[in-house]
N, C-alpha and C positions, 0 to 999 in steps of 0.2 A: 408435393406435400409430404412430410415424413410422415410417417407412420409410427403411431406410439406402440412403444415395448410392453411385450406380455409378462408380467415378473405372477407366477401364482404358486409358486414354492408347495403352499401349506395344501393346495389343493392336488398337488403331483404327489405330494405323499400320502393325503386323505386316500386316492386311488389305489395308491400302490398296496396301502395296508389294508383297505379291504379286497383286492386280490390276493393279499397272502401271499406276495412274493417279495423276495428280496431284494438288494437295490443292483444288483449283482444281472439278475436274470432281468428284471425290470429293463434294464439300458441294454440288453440283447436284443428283447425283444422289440424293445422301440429304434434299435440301428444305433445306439452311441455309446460314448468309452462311457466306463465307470466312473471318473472323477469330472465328468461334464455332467451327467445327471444328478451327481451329487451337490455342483453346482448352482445345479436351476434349482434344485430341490430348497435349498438357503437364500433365492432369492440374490446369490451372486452374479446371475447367467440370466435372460431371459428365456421364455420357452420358443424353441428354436418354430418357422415354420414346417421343416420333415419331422418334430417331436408331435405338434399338432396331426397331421397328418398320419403318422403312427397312430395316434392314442384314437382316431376314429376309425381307422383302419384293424387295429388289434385288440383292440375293447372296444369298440364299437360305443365310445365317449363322444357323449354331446359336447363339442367344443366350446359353444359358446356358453357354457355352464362355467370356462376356467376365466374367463373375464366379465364375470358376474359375480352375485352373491352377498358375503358378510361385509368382505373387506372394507367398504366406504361406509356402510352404516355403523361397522364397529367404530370407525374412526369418528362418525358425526356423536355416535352417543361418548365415546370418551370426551371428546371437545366440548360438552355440554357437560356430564360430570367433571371435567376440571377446570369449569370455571365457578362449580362451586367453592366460596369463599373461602373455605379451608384451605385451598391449596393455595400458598402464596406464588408460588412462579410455576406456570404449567410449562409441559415441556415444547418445544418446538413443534409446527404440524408434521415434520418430517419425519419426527421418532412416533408418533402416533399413528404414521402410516406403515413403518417399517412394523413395529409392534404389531399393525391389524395384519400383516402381510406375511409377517414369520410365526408371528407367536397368537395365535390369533386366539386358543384357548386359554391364554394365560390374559390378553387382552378382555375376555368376558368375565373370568375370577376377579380383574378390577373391578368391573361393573356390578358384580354381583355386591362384590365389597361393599362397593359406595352407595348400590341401592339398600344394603343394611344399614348401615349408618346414618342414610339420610331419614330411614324410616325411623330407626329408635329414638334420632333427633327430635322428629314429630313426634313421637308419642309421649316425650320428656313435655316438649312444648305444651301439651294438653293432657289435665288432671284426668279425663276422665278413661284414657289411654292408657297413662302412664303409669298407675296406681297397680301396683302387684304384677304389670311387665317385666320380664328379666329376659324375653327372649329377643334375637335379631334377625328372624327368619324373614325373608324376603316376602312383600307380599303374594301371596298365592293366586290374586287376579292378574297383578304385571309379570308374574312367571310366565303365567298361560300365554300371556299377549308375546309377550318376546321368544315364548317357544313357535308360535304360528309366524312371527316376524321374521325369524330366522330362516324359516322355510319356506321363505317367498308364500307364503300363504298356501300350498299347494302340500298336499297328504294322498304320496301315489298309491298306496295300498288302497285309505279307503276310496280314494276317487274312483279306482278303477274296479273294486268292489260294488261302489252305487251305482257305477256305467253297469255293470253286469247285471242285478239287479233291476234297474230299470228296464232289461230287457228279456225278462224271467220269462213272459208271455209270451213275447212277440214285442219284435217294433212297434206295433201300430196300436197295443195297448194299452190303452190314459194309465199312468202310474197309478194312480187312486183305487185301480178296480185290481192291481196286485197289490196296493196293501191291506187292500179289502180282503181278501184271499189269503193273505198271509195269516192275517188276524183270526179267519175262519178257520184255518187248518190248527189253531194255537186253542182254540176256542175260546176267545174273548171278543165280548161285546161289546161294541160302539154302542155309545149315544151322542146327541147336541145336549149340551145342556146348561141355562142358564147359572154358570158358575163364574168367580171371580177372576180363577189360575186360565189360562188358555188351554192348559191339558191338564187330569189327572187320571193317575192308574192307580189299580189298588189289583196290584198283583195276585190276593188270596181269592179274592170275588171273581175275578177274572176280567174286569171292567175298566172300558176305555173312553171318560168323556171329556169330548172337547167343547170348547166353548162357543155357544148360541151366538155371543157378541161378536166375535172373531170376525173378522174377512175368510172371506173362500181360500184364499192363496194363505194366512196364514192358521188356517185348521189343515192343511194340505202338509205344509211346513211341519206340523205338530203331530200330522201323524207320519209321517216319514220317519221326524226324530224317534217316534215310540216305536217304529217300526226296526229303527237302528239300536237300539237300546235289547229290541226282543231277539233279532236272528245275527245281530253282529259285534257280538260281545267279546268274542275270544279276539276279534281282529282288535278292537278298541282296546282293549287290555294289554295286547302285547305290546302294539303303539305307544300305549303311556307306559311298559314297563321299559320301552329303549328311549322313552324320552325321562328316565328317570329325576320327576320332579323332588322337590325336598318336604312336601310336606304331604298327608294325604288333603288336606284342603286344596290343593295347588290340584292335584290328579283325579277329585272329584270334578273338580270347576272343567278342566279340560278333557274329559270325558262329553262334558254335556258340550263343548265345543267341538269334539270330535263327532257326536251324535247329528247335529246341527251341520257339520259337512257332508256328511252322509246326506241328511234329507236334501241341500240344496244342488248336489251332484246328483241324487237320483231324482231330480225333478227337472234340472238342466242337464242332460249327460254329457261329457265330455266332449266328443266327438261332435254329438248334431246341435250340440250349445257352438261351439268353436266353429264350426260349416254355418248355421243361422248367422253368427256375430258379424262372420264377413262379408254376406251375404246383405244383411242387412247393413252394415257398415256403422255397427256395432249403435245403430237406435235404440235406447233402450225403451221405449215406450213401444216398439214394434216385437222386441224380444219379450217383454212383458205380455203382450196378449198372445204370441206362442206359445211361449212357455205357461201363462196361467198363474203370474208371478207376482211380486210385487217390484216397485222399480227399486227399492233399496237391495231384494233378494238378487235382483241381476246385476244391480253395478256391484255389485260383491262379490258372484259369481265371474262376473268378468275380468276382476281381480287375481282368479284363483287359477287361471289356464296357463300354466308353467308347465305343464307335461312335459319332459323330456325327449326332443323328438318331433314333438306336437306342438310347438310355443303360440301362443295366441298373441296380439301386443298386451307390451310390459304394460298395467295400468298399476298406477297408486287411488285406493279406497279408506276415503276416513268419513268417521259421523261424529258431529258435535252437540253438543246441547247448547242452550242461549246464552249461558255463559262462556263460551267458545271453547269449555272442556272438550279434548277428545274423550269419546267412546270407545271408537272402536278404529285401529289404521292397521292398513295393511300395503306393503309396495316391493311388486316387483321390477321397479325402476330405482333413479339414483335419487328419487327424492324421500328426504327424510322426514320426521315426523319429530317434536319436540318430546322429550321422557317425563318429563312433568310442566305443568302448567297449559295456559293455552298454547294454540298455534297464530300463525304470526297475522294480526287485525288487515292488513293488505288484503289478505287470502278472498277471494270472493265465497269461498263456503258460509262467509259469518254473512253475509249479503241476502244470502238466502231466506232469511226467513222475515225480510224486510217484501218478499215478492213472492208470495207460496205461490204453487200449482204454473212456477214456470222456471226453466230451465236458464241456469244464466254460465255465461261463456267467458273465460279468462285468456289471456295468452299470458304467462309468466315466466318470470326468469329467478333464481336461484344463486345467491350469491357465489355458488360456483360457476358458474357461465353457462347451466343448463338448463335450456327453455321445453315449457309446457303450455299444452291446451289442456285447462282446467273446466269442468263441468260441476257446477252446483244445482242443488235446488234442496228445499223442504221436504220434509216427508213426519208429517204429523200426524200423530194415531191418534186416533179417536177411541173413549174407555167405550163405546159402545153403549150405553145406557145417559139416560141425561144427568145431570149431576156430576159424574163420574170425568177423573182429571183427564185431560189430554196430553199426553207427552209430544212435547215440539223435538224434532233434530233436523239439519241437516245432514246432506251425506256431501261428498268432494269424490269425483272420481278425474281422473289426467293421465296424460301420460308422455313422452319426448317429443318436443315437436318434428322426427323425425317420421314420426308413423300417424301424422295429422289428416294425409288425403284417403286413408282407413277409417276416419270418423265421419261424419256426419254432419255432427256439431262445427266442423272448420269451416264448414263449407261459408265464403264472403267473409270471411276476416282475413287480415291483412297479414299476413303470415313473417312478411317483410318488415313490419312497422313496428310498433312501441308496445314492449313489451314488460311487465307491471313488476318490478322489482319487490317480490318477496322472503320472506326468511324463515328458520328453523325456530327460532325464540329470541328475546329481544339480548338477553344476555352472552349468547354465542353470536349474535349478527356484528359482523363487524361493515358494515352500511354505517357512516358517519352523516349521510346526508335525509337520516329517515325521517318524517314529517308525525309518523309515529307509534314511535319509541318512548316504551314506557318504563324501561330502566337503561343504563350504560351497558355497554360490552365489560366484561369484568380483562377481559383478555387486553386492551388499551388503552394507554394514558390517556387522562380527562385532562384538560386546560380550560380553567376557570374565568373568564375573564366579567371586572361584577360591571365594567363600561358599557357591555355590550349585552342585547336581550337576543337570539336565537329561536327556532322553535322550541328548543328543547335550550335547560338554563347552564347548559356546557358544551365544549367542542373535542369531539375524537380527533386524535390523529393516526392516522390510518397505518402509518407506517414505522411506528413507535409502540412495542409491547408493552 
């Protein structure tokens, strides 16, 4: 069987330049002439294996970081931005990967483009948006999202700040009774207290209440985050000042998401979350009553162990609402997530909430050839009081069926057998035989014929742009 070539050009120089060396000493130090590193560097050369073997050897580089990452999801989201209608002839997938492979920040300056565009498009579309807008700043919610996207969801300062953290005491003491303590050295008061917000602080009074209504797991949640808000602020700051966002709306919002990692890393710690997972073969209903959690805070968590070093499996985590919007997606695998609209009706996550309080099992496949074992279910909060709405979501966690006999959930599925053809969105799926498809692929001729009825009242051809 050949073995496929490693081309990560962008990533040989991302290294290079935060070592601060030139390309000169760089190919000294890794054993090769200067116009061969230059080479790989452009993506002319693949990266040799004694270059691999250097780069863990003399920087001490996690190798499998140089055949992971942007690459494939910059390529899924351009391929989804251009088959917005504007563009009348998108370019071949081959320049879109070369682009995500050489040029890869000039690759996201499109994106960022075309998420301007598309937004001031919307807010032209509607009066009550539109009226006295002049600006085309990027939303400050989908920044946040596509800065954690980026980063395989994983933020090793503060991870490894909340593993610290959690272990202020001792090992053996419940996180709760250190932020009890933290709290008491600050001199602010907890209470429970029948209120609306799930937390409020009022910094001047000195006062911390959380909500009566709340679950245990997430008053736990809420005071961690206040917990991170109060002793790890310089770390959260500098964070958002090297992810410099563009708006302060965008570096408010991703603050409180950075807070929010914090408490979930110091309630799961890195390490004995990662040793439990495998251990338990990543149950999460059994990691749930370890940890004291809820099942959404752990399939999330289980998401986020990309440690360098430390890799736990690659999962993908999304949450949807009943109208199959995502919430919230996160992957550190090759599966992608659609940039606007739903995700694709196949998905077992939308199934979920046809079956609450049970777990439902996918094997799927990915119009690129890559199969998964997908895990759904419900997880619907309750407002706590009668009266009071209930928010329904699903969540989706999965991940390669490569690292299936790691779960749990494989166990007596046919790992061999039929495997559920899904997609990114209906308008990048180039799938002619979908049963359903709720728009055309913009990227392929439609053939009309009015003799003939179909499921769908046209025919793709698969092999005609």
């Amino acid at each position: 069987m050949a073995t496929q070539k490693l081309y990560a050009g962008a990533k040989l120089r991302e290294l290079r330049g935060r070592l601060r060396l030139t390309q000169k000493i760089f190919a000294q130090k890794l054993g090769v002439s200067l116009p061969y590193l230059n080479q790989m560097e452009n993506n002319h050369r693949p990266i040799s294996a004694s270059v691999v073997l250097g780069l863990a050897q003399e920087f001490g580089q996690d190798v499998t970081e140089l055949s992971t990452g942007d690459s494939e999801r910059i390529v899924t989201d351009m391929r989804e931005a251009l088959a917005d209608p504007v563009f009348t002839a998108p370019p071949p997938l081959s320049d879109l990967r070369l682009a995500a492979s050489n040029a890869p920040g000039l690759a996201r300056a499109f994106l960022d483009l075309h998420r301007a565009y598309r937004q001031s498009h919307e807010r032209l579309a509607s009066l009550d948006e539109a009226l006295g807008r002049t600006d085309s700043a990027p939303s400050p919610w989908e920044e946040v999202r596509d800065f954690f996207h980026y980063c395989d969801n994983y933020i090793d300062a503060v991870d490894k700040a909340a593993e610290r953290y959690a272990t202020l005491k001792g090992p053996d003491i419940p996180i709760e009774n250190t932020a009890l303590a933290t709290l008491e050295s600050l001199n602010i008061d907890l209470t429970l207290s029948n209120i609306s917000e799930l937390r409020r602080f009022d910094p001047k009074a000195k006062q911390l209440a959380l909500s009566s209504r709340a679950t245990g797991a997430t008053r736990r949640f809420q005071l961690l985050h206040q917990v991170a808000l109060l002793t790890q602020n310089d770390l959260l700051e500098a964070t958002l000042d090297l992810a410099q966002f563009q708006s302060p709306a965008a570096r408010s919002i991703a603050k409180i998401g950075l807070a929010n990692y914090f408490a979930g890393a110091a309630i799961m710690p890195y390490t004995a979350f990662l040793r439990a997972a495998g251990q338990e073969r990543h149950d999460l209903e059994r990691l749930s009553d370890l940890f004291d959690s809820s099942i959404e805070q752990v399939a999330h968590r289980l998401s986020t162990l990309q440690r360098p070093g430390a890799k736990g499996v690659p999962f993908f985590f999304v949450r949807v609402d009943q109208a199959g919007t995502v919430t919230k997606r996160h992957s550190a695998t090759r599966f992608q997530f659609a940039r606007f609209g739903g995700a694709c009706p196949l998905w077992n996550v939308h199934q979920a909430f046809e079956t609450p309080g049970r777990f439902l099992r996918q094997l799927a496949e990915t119009p690129d050839g890559v199969r998964y074992v997908c895990l759904a279910r419900d997880v619907s909060k309750s407002g706590g009081a009668f009266g009071a709405p209930v928010r329904r979501y699903a969540i989706g966690l999965g991940c390669e069926i490569g690292h299936a006999e790691q779960l749990v959930y494989a166990d007596g599925l046919d790992l061999k057998g039929r495997f559920e053809p899904i997609g990114i969105s209906c308008r990048i799926c180039e799938r002619s035989d979908c049963h359903q498809r709720s728009v055309p692929p913009l990227e392929k001729r439609l053939s009309v014929n009015p003799d003939a009825r179909g499921v769908v009242p046209y025919g793709i051809d698969p092999d005609l742009p």
